[in-house]
C-alpha positions, 0 to 999 in steps of 0.5 A: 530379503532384497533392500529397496533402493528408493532414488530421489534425484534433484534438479536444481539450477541456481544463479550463483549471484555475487555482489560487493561489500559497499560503504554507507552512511551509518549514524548514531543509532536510536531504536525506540517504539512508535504508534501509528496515528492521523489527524482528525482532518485526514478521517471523513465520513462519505453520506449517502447524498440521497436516501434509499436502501444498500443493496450491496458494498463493493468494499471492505474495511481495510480496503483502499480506494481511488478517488471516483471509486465505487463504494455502494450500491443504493436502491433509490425511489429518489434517484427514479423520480430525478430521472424520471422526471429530468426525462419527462421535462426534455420531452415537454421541451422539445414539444414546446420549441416546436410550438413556440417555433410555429407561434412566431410564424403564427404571430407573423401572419396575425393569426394569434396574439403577442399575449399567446405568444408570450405564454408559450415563452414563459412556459418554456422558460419555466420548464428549463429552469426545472431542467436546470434544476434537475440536471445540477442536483444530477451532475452532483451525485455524479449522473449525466447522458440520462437515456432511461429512468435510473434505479440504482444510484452508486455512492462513489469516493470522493478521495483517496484513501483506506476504509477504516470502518462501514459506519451503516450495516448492509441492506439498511434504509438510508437519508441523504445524510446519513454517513456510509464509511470513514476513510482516512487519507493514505498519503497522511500517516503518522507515526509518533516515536518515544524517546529520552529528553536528552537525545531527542534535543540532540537529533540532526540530520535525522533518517528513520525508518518504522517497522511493523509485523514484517512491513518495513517503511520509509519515514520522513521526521518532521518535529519534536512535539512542543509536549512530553508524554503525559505517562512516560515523561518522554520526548515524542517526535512526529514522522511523515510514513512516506506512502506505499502499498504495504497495509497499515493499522492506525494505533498500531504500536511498531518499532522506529530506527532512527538514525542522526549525526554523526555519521561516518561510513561503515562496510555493509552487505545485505541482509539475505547474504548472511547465515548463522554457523556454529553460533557465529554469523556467516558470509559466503566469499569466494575462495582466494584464488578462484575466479568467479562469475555469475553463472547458472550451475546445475546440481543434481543432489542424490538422496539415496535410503540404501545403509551404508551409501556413501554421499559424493564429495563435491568441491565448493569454491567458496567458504563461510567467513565469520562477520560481527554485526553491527547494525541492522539496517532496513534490507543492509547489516552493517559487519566487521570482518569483511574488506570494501568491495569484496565479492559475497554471495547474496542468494540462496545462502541455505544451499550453500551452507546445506553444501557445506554441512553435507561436505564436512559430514563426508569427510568425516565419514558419516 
């Protein structure tokens, strides 16, 4: 019976990217919880302005939303009578100032009275003041350059912000008053930390940065609260959570970092460049000796299914170095182990320790 050869060739084309191990500020680190808070002042309501029925949401809970941005759309009786009559007045108008035009030409010539002319300018004064009337409570919702009767009015965000909850269900039959969303401004969360007495009246030149799920954000600290926790006894620190894109849910428990005086400098690499070998962490540096740069390799990878194949061994001009970690820091690890400014591989780590793997399992004739 003849063996199937099954060939599976990949082409894999990789940028070997190099950076160098840097020196940063690393304090005396605290790692504690957080909960994610706003204050009352920063959740309003949006109301509907004018009753009607919902017709459809443009938007969903967890949404955020530009000031001007639409929220709803309302079927109107209101907003069609404004409209219409708003049009039905500009008609009047222009006939009228025509009119008046003529009575002053009329009044000139003798042929009608100052008591008929003067009727014609108070009647027209009192449709201007309905116009005006009509045309403030239009610019209010929002509405202007009128051309026909509107049907649908579009209840809009009047700031920036997240939709934390539809307070009215689609399709309902609304007043004017009647509150549509809560939004609470984005640019205003908080997050409260939990840390021992002792520490947090030592904090100085704080930096922090607070994690939750797999989102990392940058804080900014504002205070020690004048109050310790009713329940833990502990000190509670208030941190500014800088804006960004990256979602948020409000009393959401995450973890905070923080970090204060004294700091001294200490070796980094990144994140991504380290890996784990034999229950030790790993950094990829090139070979002493060899002269690296930043090039595109090609490296075709044969799997092959035949018994007894032999894989080929491929040189590799770089080796793992065994690092102890210190600290993590947002996208940065701080280790021992490694000198300043030395190269490392930061990219595609899994490819070269697959390399590796492949390369000492063939030395050994496996």
């Amino acid at each position: 019976m003849i063996k199937k050869i099954f060939l599976i060739t990949f082409l894999i084309t990789l940028s070997f990217s190099y950076e160098k191990v840097k020196k940063i500020d690393f304090g005396k680190i605290y790692k504690t919880s957080a909960k994610v808070e706003v204050f009352k002042n920063q959740t309003q309501n949006i109301v509907a302005q004018i009753p009607g029925h919902i017709e459809k949401y443009f938007v969903k809970e967890g949404d955020s939303v530009k000031k001007g941005e639409k929220i709803a759309k309302v079927k109107s009786f209101y907003i069609t009578e404004l409209s219409s009559n708003y049009l039905k007045l500009k008609k009047e108008i222009e006939v009228l100032e025509k009119r008046l035009k003529n009575a002053k030409e009329l009044y000139k010539k003798g042929l009608i009275t100052l008591n008929d002319l003067n009727n014609i300018k108070i009647k027209l004064q009192s449709l201007n003041s309905k116009l005006s009337s009509i045309k403030l409570k239009l610019k209010i919702l929002g509405i202007k350059d009128i051309k026909k009767p509107i049907e649908y009015f579009y209840i809009t965000s009047h700031a920036d912000g997240v939709i934390q909850k539809i307070l009215t269900p689609l399709h309902s039959n609304i007043e004017s008053s009647t509150p549509v969303v809560k939004i609470v401004n984005q640019k205003n969360y908080y997050a409260i930390a939990y840390l021992n007495v002792d520490d947090a009246l030592k904090l100085n030149n704080v930096k922090a940065f607070f994690k939750l799920s797999d989102f990392i954000y940058d804080t900014e600290f504002i205070k020690v609260m004048p109050q310790v926790d009713s329940e833990t006894f502990q000190a509670k620190l208030l941190f500014h959570i800088k804006p960004s894109n990256k979602p948020l849910l409000i009393g959401a428990f995450g973890d905070m970092v923080i970090e204060s005086s004294p700091y001294k400098k200490a070796l980094a690499v990144k994140k991504s460049a380290l890996t784990m070998l034999n229950g030790d962490f790993v950094v990829f540096v090139p070979k002493e000796g060899e002269e690296h740069k930043k090039e595109n390799v090609e490296h075709k990878h044969n799997e092959h299914e035949e018994e007894g194949e032999e894989h080929e061994h491929e040189e590799l001009n770089f080796e793992p170095r065994v690092v102890k970690v210190v600290e993590f820091l947002k996208d940065f690890a701080v280790v021992e182990g490694l000198e300043e400014n030395q190269e490392y591989i930061d990219k595609d780590v899994y490819f070269y320790k697959s390399r590796l793997l492949k390369n000492s399992l063939g030395e050994h004739g496996h």
